[in-house]
SEKOL-601329 format. One record per residue (C-alpha): residue in one letter; x, y, z. Coordinates in steps of 0.001 Angstrom, whole numbers, plus 524288, in hexadecimal, padded with zeros to 5 digits. Example, Ala and Ser with C-alpha at 12.3 -4.5 7.8 and 13.67 -1.06 7.14 Angstrom:
<rs>
A8300C7EE6C81E78S835667FBDC81BE4
</rs>
This chain:
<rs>
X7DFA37DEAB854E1X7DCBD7D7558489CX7D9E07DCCB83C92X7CB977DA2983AB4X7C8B57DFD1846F2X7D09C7ECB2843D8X7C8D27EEB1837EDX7BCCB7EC5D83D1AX7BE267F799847ECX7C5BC8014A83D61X7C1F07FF9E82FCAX7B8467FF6182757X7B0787F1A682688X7B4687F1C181649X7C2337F41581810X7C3037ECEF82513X7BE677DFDF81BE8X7C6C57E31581111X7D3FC7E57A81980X7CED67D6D481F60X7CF577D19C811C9X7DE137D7DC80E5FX7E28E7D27081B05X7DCEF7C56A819CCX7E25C7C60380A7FX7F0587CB3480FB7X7F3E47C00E8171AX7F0D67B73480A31X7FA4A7BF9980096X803BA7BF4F80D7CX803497AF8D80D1EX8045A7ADCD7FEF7X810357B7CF7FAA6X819727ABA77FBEEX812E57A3D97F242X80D2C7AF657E860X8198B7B4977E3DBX81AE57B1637D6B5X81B247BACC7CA80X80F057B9867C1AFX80F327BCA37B434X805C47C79F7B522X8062A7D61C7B820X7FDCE7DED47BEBFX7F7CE7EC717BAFAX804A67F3947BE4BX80CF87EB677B738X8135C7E4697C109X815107D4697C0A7X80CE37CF2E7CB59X810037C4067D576X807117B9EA7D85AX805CA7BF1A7E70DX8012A7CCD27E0F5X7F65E7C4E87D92AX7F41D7BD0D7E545X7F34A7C7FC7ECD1X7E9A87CF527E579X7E15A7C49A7E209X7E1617C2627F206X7DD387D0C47F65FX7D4947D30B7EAE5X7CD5B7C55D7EE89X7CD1C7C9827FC29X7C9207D67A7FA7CX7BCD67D3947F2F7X7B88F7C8357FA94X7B4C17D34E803FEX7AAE77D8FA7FBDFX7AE917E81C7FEFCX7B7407EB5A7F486X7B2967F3087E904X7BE3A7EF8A7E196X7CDDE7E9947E418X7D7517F1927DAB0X7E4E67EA457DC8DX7F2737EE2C7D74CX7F1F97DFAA7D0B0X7E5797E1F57C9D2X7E2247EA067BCF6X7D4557EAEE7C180X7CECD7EC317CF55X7C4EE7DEB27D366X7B88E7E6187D4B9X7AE207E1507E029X7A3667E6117E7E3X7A7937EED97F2B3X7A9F97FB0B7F606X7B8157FC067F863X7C4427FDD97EE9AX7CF027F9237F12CX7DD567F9667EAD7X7E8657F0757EDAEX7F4D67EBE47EC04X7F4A97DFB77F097X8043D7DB577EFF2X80D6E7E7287F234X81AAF7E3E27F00CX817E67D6BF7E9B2X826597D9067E2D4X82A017D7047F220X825117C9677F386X832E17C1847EED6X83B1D7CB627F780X8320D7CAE680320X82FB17D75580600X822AF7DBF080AE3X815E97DDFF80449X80A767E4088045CX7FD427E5257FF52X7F2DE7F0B57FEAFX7E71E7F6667FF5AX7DEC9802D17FD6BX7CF09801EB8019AX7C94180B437F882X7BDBD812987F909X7BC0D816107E95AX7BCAB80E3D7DE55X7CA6380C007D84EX7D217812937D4DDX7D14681DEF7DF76X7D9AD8266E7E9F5X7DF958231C7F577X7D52282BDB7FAE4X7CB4A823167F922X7D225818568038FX7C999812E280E37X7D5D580ADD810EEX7E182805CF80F05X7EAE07F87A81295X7F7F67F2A680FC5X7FD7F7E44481265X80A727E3D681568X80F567D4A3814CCX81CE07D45681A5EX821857CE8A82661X813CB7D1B182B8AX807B87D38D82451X802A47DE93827EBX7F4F17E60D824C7X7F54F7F57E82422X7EABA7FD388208CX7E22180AF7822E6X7D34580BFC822BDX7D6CE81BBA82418X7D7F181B4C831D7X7E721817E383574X7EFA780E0A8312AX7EF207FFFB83744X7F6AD7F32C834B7X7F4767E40A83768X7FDD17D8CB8360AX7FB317CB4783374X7FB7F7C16F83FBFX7FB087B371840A2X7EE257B06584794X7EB3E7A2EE84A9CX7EB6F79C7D83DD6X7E8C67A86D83495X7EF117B4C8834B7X7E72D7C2AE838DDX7EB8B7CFC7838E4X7ECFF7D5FD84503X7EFA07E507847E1X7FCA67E94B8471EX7FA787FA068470EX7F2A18050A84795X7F145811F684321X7FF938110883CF4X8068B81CA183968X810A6820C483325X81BDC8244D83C40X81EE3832B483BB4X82DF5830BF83A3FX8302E82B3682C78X83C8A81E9782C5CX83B658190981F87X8384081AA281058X8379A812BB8038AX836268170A7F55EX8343C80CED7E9E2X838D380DE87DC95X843D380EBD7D74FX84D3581C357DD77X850FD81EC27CF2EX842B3821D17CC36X83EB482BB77D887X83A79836E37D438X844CB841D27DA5CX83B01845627E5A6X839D08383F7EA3FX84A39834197E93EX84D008420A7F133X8436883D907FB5EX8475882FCF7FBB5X85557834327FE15X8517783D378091DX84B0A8323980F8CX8566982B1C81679X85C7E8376381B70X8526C83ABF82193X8522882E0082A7FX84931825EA821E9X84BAE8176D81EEBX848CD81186810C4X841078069C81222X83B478004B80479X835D77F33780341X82EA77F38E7F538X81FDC7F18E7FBDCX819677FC3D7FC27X812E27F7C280862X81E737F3F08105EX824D4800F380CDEX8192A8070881123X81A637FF9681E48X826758059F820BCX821998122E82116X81425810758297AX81DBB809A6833AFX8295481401833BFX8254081FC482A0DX82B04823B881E9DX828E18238380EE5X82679819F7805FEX824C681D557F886X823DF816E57EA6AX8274F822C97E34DX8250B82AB47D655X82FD3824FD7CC9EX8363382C5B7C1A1X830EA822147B8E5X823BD81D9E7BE70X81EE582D857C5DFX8137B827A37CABFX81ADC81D707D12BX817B080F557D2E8X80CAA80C127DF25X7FDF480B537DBBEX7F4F18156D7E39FX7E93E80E2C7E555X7EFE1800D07E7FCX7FC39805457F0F9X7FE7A815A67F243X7EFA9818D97F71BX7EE3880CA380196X7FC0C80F5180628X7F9F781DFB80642X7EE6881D0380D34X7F27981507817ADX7FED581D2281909X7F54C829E381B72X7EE8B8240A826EBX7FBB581FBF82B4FX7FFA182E2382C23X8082B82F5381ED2X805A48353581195X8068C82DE580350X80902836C67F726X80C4F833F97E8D3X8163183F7B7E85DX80A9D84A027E715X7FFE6845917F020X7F7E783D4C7F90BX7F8E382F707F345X7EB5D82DCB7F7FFX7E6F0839227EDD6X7E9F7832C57E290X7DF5882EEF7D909X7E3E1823D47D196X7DE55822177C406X7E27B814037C20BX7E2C3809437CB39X7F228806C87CA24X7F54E8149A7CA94X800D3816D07D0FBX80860822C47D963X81403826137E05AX813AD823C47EE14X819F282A147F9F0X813DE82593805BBX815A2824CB81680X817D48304081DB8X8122983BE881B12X81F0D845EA81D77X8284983CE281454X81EB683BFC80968X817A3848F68088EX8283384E1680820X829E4846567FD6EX81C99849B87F50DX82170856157F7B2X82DD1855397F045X8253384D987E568X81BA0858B17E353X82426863027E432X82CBB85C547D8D9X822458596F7D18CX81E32867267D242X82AA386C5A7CE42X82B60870697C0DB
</rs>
């Protein structure tokens, strides 16, 4: 089944056109990461040098989502402000994950939260959610709060479509692999005692530095991946509207559980548009253990 004929039997005619317009957009930041990969002087609102292929990427989505005419507004990890427009959806993006990945080539991503409120706002107010994952397939995943489905990029004729590749995908109930960023001197003790259980217990670490193809590891074989609270930076490094709430909410319908160390990642009312939180996500037994241990030492006196 192709993909325009998936969404228009099972979701919503305004997120059915804009996950048309990310796809369509995908395959163009796909076919131009050879030849965008040079540094540019600037930085964005984080801090961080960008790449041309971020800026390219950005530019891309933003242009694409807007051409639709149902977005409200398009806040972007690249951007200070959001590009305000005439529709009725929000939506939040990051639309290069793992650009740092592009020289080594190692997979990336981009994503996407469909939100219901103006921005900044909870992951509770998600009407859906979607992640690109470029690698050695490109690959659409996304919720519209009714199970988890994914497409993959064919060849088709002369152009290139996306044609189904899974439904309903769920986490498998035996967890196989985990991966933790930052650096191990900076865990906090909870989180380096948990790590260190992991292997014994039968679990395989598996760490790419994309958030997305991390996160791919555990939909496909369960597990934990988590960018952790650091000694020197608590409230870790990932941005909740951009990258913890769309991943969270996607990993919910998938069967699994997200948590910043004290609760639901989709709880969290962000007061700033880059606000950031520690993030423990995949399947719900590994992380609510490990929010466990959190709490309880952050309760201790």
């Amino acid at each position: 089944m192709k993909l325009d004929e998936f969404l228009r039997l099972n979701a919503p005619d305004d997120l059915a056109a804009l996950t048309s317009a990310i796809a369509a957009a995908s395959l163009g930041v796909w076919e131009s990461v050879p030849f965008k990969s040079g540094l540019l002087s600037e930085t964005n609102p984080s801090g961080e040098t960008q790449k041309a292929i971020d800026v390219f990427s950005n530019d891309l989505f933003v242009d694409a989502l807007t051409s639709t005419g149902l977005v409200a507004e398009v806040a972007s990890e690249e951007m200070e402000e959001p590009v305000v427009s005439k529709g009725s959806v929000s939506v939040a993006m990051d639309p290069l994950d793992g650009s740092s990945n592009v020289e080594t080539n190692n997979p990336l991503g981009s994503i996407f939260g469909f939100y219901t409120r103006k921005l900044p706002a909870s992951g509770r107010a998600l009407a859906g959610a979607l992640y690109v994952t470029y690698g050695t397939m490109v690959t659409l995943t996304f919720s519209f709060g009714k199970g988890v489905h994914r497409f993959v990029a064919v060849r088709d004729g002369s152009a290139m479509s996306f044609q189904l590749l899974g439904v309903n995908l769920k986490i498998p109930e035996k967890p196989e692999v985990y991966g933790f960023g930052g650096a191990r001197a900076d865990w906090i003790p909870p989180v380096s005692a948990f790590w260190h259980s992991l292997e014994p217990r039968g679990l395989r670490n598996r760490y790419c530095g994309t958030f997305v193809g991390d996160y791919n590891q555990v939909l496909a074989r369960g597990g934990i991946f988590s960018y952790p609270a650091l000694t020197k930076k608590p409230r870790g490094k990932l941005r909740v509207l951009y990258e913890c709430a769309p991943m969270a909410y996607i990993n919910e319908q998938a069967g699994g559980y997200a948590s910043d160390g004290s609760g639901n990642i989709l709880d969290i009312e962000p007061a700033g548009l880059a606000e950031t939180a520690p993030l423990y996500i995949g399947s719900a037994g590994l992380v609510r253990e490990l929010e466990g241990s959190i709490s309880s030492k952050q309760r201790a006196p």
